[in-house]
C-alpha positions in Angstrom: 3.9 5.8 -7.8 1.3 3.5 -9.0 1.9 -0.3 -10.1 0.0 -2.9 -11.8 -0.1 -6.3 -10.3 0.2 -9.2 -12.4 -2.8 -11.4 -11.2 -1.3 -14.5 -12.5 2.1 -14.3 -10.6 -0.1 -13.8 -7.4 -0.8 -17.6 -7.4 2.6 -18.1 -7.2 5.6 -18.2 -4.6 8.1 -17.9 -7.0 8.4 -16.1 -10.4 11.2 -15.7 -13.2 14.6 -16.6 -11.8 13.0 -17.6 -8.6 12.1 -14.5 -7.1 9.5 -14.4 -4.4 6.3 -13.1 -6.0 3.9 -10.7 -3.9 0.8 -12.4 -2.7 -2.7 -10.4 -2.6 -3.6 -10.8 0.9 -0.5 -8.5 1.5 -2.7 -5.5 -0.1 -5.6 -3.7 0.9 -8.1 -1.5 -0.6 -8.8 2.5 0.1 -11.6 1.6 2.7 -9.2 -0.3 5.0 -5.9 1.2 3.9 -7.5 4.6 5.0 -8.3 3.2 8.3 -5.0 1.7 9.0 -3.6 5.4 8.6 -6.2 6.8 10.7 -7.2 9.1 8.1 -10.3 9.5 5.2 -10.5 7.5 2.0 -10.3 10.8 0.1 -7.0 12.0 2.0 -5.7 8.9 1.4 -6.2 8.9 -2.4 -4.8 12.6 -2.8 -1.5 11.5 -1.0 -1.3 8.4 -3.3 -1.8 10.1 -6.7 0.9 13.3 -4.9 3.4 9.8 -4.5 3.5 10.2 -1.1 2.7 6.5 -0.6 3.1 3.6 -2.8 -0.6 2.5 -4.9 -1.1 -0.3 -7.1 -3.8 -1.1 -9.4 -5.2 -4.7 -10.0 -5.4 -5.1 -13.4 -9.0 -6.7 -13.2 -10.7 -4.1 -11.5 -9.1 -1.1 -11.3 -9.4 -0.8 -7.6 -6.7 1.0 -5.7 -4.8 -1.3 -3.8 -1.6 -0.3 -0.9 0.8 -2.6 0.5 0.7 -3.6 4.4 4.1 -3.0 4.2 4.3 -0.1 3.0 1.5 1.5 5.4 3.8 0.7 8.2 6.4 2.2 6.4 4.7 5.5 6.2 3.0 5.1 9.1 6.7 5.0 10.7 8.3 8.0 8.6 5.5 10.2 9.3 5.2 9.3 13.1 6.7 12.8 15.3 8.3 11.9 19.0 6.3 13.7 21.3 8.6 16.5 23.1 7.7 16.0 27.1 6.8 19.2 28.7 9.8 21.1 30.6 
């Protein structure tokens, strides 16, 4: 799933029909996406282009950029309860 984000509407609160607009400081690149997971940059860039988690592109750059929120979200599907030992 990849997404381009629309660098103007991040200056804003509120877009067309006065939706909430995503902010940039609620993504993060590879580098500290990667570390967030616990896992390499490279890992990390084969799940996203699988669709195993969320990436966006800014439209300026290029750069691969995640969502906070959805980090936790994976983070939280993928975490396993530990069995305890009988």
């Amino acid at each position: 799933m990849q997404t381009l984000i629309d660098l103007g509407e991040l200056q804003t609160t509120r877009g067309k029909g006065n939706r909430p607009m995503t902010k940039l400081s609620e993504y993060v690149k590879t580098a500290e996406a990667a570390e967030i997971l616990g896992v390499a940059q490279n890992t990390l860039r084969k799940w996203a282009e699988r669709g195993d988690i969320p990436m966006h592109r800014n439209p300026a750059n290029g750069y691969r950029l995640f969502k906070r929120s959805d980090l936790n979200r994976f983070l939280k599907k993928t975490a396993k309860p530990v069995k305890p030992k009988s």
